[in-house]
N, C-alpha and C positions, 0 to 999 in steps of 0.2 A: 492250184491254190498258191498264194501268196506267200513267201515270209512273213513269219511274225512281223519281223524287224520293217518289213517293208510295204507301208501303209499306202504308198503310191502306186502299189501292183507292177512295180517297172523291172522287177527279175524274172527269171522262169527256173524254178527249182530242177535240178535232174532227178530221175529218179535213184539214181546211186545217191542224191546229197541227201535224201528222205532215211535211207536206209544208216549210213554214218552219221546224221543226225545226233543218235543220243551218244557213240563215243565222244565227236565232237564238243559234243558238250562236256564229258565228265573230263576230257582232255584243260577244257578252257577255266575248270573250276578251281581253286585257289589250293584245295586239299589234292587235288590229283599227283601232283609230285610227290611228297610225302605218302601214299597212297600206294602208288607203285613202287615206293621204296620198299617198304613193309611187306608187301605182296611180295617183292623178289627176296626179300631176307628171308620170308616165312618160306616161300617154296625150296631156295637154297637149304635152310635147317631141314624141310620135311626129307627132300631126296637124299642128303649126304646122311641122313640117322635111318633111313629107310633100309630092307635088305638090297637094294638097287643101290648102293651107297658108293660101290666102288665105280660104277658107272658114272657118278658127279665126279668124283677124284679123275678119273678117265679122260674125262671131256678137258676138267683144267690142267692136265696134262702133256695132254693134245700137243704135237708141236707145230709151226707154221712159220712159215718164212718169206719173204721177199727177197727177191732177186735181182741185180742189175746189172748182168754183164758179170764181170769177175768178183762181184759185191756182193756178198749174203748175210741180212741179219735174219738168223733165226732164235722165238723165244718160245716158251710153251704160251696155251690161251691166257694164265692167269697173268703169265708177266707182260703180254701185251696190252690186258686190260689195264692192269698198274703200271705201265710207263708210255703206254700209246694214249687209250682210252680215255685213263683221267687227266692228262693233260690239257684235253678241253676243256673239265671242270676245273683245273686251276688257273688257263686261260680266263676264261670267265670271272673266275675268282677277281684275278689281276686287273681286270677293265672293271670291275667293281667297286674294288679297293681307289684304282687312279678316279674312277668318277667321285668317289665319296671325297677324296681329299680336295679335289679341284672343285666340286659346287656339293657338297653333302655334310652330313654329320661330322666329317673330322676334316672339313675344310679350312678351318680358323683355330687358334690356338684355345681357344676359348670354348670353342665346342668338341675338340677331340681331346681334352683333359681327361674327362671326364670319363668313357667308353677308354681310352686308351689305358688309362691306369685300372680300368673293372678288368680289360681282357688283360693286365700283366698280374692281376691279383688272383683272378679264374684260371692262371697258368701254373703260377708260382706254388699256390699251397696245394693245389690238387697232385702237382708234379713231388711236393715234401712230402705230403701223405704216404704216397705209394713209395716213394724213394725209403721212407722210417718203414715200414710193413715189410719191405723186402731188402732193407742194407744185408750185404753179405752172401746172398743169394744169384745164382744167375738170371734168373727173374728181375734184378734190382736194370737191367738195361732196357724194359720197357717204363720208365720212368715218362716217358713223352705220350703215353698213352692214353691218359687223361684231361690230356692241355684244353683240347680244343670242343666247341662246338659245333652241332652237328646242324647248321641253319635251315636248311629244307623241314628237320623232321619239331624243330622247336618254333619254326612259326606257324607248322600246321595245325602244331596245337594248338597254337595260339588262336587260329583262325575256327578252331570245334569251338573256341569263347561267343565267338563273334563280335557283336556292336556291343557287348558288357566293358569288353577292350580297350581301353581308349587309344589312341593311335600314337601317343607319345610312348606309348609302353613298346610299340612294335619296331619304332626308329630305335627306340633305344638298343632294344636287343640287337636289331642288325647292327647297328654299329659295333657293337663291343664284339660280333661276332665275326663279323669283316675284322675287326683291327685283331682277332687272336687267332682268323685264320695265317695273315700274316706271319702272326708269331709261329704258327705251327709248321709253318714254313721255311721259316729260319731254321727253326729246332730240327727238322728235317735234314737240311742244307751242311748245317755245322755240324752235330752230334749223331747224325744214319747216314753215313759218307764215307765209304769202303776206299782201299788205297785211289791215293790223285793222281789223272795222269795229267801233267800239267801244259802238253803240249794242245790236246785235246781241250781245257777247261782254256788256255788262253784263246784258241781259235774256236771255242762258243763266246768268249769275252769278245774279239774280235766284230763277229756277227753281231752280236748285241750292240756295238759302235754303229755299223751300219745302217742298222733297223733307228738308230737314233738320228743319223744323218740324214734316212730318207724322209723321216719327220721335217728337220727342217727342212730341207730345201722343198718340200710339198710335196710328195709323193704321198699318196693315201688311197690309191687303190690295194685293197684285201688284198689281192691274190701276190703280189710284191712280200707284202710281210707273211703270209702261209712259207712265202719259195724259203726268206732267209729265219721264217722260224723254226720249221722241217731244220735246217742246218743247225743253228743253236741249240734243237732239241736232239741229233743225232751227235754233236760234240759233246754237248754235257751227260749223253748216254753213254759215251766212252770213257768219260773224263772221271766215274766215280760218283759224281754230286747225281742226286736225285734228277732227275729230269725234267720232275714238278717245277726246280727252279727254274728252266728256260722257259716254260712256259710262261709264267709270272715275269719273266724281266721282259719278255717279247711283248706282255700285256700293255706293260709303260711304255711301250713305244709308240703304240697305236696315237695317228693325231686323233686331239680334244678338242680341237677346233672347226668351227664352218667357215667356207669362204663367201658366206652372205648370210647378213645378219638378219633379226626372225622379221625387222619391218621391210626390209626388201625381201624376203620371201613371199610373207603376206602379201606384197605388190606384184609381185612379179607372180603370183598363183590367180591373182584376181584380174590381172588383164587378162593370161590364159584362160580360165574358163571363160571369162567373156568372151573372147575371141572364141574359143571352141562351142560356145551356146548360138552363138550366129551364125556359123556355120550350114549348111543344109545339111541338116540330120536327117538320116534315112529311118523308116520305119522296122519295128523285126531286131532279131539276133544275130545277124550274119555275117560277114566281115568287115570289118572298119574301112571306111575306104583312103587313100591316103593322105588327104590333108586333114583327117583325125589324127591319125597313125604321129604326124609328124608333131600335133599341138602338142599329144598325149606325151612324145619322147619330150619335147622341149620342158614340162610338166616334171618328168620322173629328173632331169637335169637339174633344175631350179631346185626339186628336194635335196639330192645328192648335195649340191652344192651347201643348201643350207640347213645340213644336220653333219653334227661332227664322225666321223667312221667308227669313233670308241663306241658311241652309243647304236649303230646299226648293226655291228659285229655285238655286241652282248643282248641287243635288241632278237638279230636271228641266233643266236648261237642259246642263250637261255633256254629257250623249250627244248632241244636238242640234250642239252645236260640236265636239265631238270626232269623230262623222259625218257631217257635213253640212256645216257650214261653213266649216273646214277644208280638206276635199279642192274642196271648190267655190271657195275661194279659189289653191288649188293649180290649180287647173285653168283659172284665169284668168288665171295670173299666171306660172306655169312654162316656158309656151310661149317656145321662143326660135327665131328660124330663124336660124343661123351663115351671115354672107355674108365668101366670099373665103378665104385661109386658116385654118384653124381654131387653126392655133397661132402664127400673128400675132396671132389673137383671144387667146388663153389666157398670153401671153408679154406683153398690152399692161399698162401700168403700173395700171388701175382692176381688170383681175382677180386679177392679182398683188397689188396689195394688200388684196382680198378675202380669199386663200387664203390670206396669210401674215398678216394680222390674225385671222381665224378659229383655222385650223391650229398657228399657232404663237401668237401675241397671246392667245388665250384660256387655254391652258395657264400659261402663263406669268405672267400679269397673275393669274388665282387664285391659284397655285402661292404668288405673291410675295405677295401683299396675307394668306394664312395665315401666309405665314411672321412675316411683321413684324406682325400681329396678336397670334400667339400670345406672340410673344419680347417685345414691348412689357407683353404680361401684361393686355391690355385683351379678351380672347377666349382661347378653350380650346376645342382638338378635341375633339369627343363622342366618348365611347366608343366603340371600335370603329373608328375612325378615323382613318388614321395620314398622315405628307404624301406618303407614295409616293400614298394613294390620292385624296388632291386631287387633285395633278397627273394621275393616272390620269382620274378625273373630268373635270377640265378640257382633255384632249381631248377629249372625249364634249362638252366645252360648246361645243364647236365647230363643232355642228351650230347653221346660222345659222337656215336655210331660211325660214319663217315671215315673223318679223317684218324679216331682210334684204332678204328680197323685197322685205315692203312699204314699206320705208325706201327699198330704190332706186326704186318707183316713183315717192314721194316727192320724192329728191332730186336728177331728171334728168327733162328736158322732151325731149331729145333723144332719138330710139325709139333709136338706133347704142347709146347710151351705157346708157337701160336695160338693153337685150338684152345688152350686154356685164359690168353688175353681175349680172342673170340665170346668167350662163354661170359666173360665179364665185362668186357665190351657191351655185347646183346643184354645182359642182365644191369647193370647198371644204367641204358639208357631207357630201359621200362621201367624203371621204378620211378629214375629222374621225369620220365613224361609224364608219368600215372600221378607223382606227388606234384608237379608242377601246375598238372590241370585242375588237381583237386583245391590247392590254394590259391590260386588264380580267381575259381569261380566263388570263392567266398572272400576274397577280398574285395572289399569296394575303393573305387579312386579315393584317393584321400588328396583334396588342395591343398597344392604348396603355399603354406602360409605366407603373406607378405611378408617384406622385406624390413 
């Protein structure tokens, strides 16, 4: 039998495709990243509170190492996963960011006003909040912990809305949450930045020239920028700075450009299958014989050529970080085991300021940075648009999860103190999802008035 999708009967299913089937599908569905975040959070929380609990701690302790000759980095599983692992999510991040600015939402000054000053407003008073609830405290250092939003886990719920949604609502949020992972990345960079070693941070500066040079003079095969961003990400892991940085600066290098524009692609795809349709096609499934072989390679050529590399790398590298490294970041990093009373924990001044920086500081801080945007006349709400549904929005940005996490692993050497931005981390982005959906589904678009 047939594919669905394929009403001309010209595939042959295997039967392994029949069986992967429904993963595949729950894989290709919009909520599945968000999905498996949740799942690896929630198994992380049940094993480490479990009596099995020292066995999670166990496993992120684990050490492992690579080797090369007289060269040894070794780190335990957790810090591999926060300085190996997620560097492809902020790879990714960084080819997001450069495509938004060069054809997206903060491409022109006039469209990234707007998103840029909500994510410096969603920074700013969530970061005062918690900074006024803990001045004086050793706690007052994760002050960066409720910058940012968590975009996997806040479009998914946007996506439980469905077509009630209107789709200006969902550019909107990406942007402001692309332009404050940025920021969260700076705040990383400058303020979680242990002694410099400066010979080290010049020669990832160094590499970073290069990866710019190879852009220009045309160099855009992948595996070129992997070799010298491996180097950038191994300098700046010596250098002190986060390592997230090299990732992100290696991202702006990637060319944006094609070397054949979409009406010569179009042309040059439609003499190929011509040419490959007249061919004498064999009957059956069985091997191509070679003057296929060769239309098909000249085919995949003509693509290559005309799609730019930034969008093929965040093309294949997205599902990769969206199920994969992600929930395996989630699952290193979620686990908390609550010692003593739980709402002595939840009532101490570092998660309270978690929840009320989040919960309330992100609302608020967008709400306000549209408002005095718009009224100053320097930014205008897109169509469709209105500021009930900012504020609406901006508790949905209140999902921290992600990058709070790894802010607080960041900015606490103390386990008491992690595990307790942890707990308010986790508790603050359920409230912010659970009240974000709930106002969502009762607010209706309201038309931007004319003008």
């Amino acid at each position: 039998m047939a594919h669905a999708t394929d009403p001309m009967n010209l595939t042959r299913p295997a039967p392994i495709e029949r069986l992967v089937a429904p993963v595949q599908a729950f894989l290709r569905h919009r909520l599945a990243g968000a999905g498996l975040l949740l799942g690896a959070a929630v198994a992380a929380l049940a094993w480490a509170s479990s009596p099995w609990g020292d066995g999670y701690d166990a496993l992120l302790h684990t050490r492992a190492a690579v080797t090369l000759g007289p060269w040894t980095l070794e780190k335990t599983v957790h810090h591999w996963v926060n300085d190996a692992v997620m560097a492809l999510f902020f790879f990714v991040v960084g080819l997001e960011l450069k495509r938004e600015i060069l054809e997206g939402e903060l491409s022109t000054r006039a469209k990234a006003m707007l998103p840029a000053a909500c994510a410096a407003g969603g920074m700013l008073v969530p970061a005062a909040i918690y900074a006024a609830v803990n001045t004086g405290r050793p706690s007052l250092a994760g002050w960066g912990i409720p910058m940012a939003t968590d975009i996997a886990f806040a479009l998914g719920v946007l996506a439980l809305l469905g077509e009630r949604i209107p789709a200006a609502y969902k550019v909107f949020l990406t942007a402001v949450a692309v332009a404050d992972d940025l920021g969260a990345v700076l705040v990383i960079a400058l303020f979680y930045t242990d002694g410099l070693s400066i010979p080290a941070l010049l020669g990832g500066g160094l590499l970073v020239g290069l990866a710019v040079v190879m852009n220009v003079v045309g160099i855009r095969h992948h595996v070129a920028y992997f070799v010298v961003g491996l180097g950038v990400w191994l300098c700046f892991l010596e250098s002190g700075v986060h390592a997230t940085l090299a990732a992100l600066l290696v991202a702006f290098t990637i060319p944006a450009r094609t070397r054949l524009d979409s009406r010569g692609m179009a042309q040059s795809l439609d003499r190929l299958v011509q040419h490959y349709a007249a061919q004498p096609l064999p009957d059956g499934y069985g091997l191509l014989k070679p003057y296929e072989q060769d239309v098909l390679h000249e085919i995949e050529h003509v693509v290559e050529r005309g799609t730019a590399p930034l969008q093929r790398l965040e093309h294949a590298l997205l599902p990769l970080v969206t199920l994969v490294v992600l929930p395996v970041f989630a699952f290193a990093n979620a686990g908390v085991r609550v010692q003593g009373n739980p709402l002595d924990l939840v009532a101490s001044p570092l998660v309270l300021g978690i929840v009320l920086g989040l919960v309330v500081g992100k609302p608020v801080g967008i709400l306000a940075a549209a408002w005095v945007t718009v009224r100053l006349g320097v930014g205008e709400l897109p169509a469709g648009l209105s500021f009930r549904a900012v504020g609406a929005l901006g508790v949905l940005g209140g999902i921290g999860f992600t990058m709070s996490l790894f802010v607080g692993g960041l900015a606490f050497s103390d386990p008491a103190l992690v595990d307790a931005a942890k707990v308010g981390t986790l508790l603050a982005s359920v409230v912010a999802g659970t009240a974000g959906f709930l106002v969502l589904r009762r607010l209706r678009p309201v038309p931007r008035p004319p003008a």
